[in-house]
C-alpha positions in Angstrom: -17.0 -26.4 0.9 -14.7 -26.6 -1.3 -11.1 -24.1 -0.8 -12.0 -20.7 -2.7 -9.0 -20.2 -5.4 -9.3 -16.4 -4.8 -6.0 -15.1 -3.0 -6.7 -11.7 -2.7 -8.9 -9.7 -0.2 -9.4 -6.2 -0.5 -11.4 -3.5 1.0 -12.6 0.0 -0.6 -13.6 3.4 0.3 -14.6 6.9 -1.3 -13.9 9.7 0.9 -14.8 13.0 0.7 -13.2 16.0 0.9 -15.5 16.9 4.3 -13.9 13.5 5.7 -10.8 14.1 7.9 -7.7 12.0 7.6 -8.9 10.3 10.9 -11.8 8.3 9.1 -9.3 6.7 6.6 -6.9 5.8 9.5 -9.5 4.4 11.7 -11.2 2.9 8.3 -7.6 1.2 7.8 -6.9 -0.1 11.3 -10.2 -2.1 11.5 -9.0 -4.0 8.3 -5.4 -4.1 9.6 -7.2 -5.7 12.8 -8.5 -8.9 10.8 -5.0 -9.3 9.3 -4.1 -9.9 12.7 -1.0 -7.4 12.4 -2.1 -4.9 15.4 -0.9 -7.6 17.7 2.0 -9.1 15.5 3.6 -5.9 13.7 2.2 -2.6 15.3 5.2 -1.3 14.0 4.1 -2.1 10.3 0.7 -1.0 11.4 1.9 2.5 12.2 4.0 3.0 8.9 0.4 1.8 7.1 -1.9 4.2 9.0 1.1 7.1 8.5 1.4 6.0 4.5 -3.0 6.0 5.0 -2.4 9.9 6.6 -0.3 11.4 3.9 -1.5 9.9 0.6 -5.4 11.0 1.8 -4.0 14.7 3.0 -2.5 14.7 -0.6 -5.3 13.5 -2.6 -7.7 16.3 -0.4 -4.8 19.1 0.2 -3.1 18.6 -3.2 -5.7 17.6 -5.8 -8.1 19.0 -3.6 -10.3 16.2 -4.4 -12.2 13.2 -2.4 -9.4 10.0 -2.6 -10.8 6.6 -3.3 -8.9 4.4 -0.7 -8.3 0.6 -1.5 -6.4 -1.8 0.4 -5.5 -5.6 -0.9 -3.4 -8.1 0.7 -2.7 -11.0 -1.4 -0.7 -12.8 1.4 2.2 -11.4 0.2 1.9 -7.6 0.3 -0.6 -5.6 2.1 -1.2 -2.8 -1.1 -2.7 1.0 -0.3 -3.9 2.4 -3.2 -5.4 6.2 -3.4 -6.8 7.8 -6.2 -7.7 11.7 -6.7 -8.8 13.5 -9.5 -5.7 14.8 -10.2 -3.3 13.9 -12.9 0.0 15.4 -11.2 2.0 12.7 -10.3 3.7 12.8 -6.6 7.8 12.9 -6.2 9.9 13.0 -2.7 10.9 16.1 -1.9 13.9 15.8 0.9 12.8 17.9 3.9 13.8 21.9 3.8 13.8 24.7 6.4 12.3 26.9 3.7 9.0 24.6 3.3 6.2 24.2 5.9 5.0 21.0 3.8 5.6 18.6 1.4 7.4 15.7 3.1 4.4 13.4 2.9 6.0 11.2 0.0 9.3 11.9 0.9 7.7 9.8 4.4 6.0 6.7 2.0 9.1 6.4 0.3 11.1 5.8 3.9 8.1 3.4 5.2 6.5 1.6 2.5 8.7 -1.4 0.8 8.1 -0.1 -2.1 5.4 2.7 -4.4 4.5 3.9 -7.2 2.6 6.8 -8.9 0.5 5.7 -12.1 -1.3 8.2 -14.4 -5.0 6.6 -15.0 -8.1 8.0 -16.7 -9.5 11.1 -14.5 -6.4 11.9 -12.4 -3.9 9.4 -10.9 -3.6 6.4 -8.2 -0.5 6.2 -5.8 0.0 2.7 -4.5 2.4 1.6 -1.5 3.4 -1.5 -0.8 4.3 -3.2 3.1 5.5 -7.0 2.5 4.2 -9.0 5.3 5.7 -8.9 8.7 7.0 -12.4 8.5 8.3 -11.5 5.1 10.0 -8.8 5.9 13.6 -11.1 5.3 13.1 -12.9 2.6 14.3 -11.5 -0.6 12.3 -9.8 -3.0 10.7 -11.5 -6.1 13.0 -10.2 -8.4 15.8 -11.0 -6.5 18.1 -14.0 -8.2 17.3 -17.4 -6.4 19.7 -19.8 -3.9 19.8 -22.7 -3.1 17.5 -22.1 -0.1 14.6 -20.4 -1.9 15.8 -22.2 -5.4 12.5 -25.1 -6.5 13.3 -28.0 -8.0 13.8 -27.8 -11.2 10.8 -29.6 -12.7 8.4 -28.0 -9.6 5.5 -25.8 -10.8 5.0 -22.7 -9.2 2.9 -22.2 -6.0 -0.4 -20.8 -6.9 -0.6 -19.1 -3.5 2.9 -17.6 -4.0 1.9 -15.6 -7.6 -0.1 -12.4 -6.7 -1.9 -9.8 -8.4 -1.1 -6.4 -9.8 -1.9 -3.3 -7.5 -5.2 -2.1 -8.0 -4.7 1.1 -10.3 
């Protein structure tokens, strides 16, 4: 057979608003399992199920709506996308004595690598971002090359080192 040229795998699930938080974390952790990253970086496994927690709780508590869950990982970024019906976009709030709730995204923004809010047709889809574990030290994509990570000049680029937009 020959090697597939698709780089991406991705997972995707609807869940009600009846559906506790519990189902998308448990949901997440089986696909996290195949990556292999329970055993190599629980650490990144438990900022991806807490990121899973608080973007499902806003898409039911907030928009009080079901959240369409998808997760990608195109070897280079594992991607958590959630969309509700809603079209407010999220902000971090910093945490307050005066406010029961409302540090969920102020929590994404200290766990994920990076995230983004994007207004889409019938509400909105909040994406996160967690680089892989073995990546975690190399610099970003958009960071100027050296001489270690520089190609040769006349070198194409890697087809398994380009990856895909987030799912919106």
């Amino acid at each position: 057979m020959k090697e597939s040229s698709v780089r991406t795998v991705g997972w995707a699930r609807s869940l009600p608003m009846d559906r506790g938080v519990k189902e998308a974390r448990d949901w997440a952790r089986e696909h996290l399992d195949t990556l292999g990253w329970s055993s190599t970086a629980p650490d990144t496994v438990d900022a991806v199920l807490l990121t899973v927690s608080e973007l499902v709780t806003n898409a039911h508590v907030h928009a009080r709506s079901s959240a369409q869950v998808v997760m990608s990982w195109d070897n280079r970024c594992l991607h958590i996308s959630v969309h509700d019906s809603s079209d407010t976009l999220p902000a971090p709030r910093g945490p307050s004595t005066e406010r029961v709730g409302g540090r969920g995204m102020f929590l994404v923004d200290a766990l994920a690598d990076e995230w983004e809010a994007r207004p889409c047709p019938h509400g909105k889809t909040v994406t996160a971002c967690f680089r892989a574990p073995d990546a975690a030290h190399d610099p970003p994509p958009d960071a100027a090359p050296d001489a270690a990570h520089d190609p040769a000049p006349d070198a194409a680029p890697d087809a398994a080192s380009t990856s895909a937009d987030p799912p919106h």
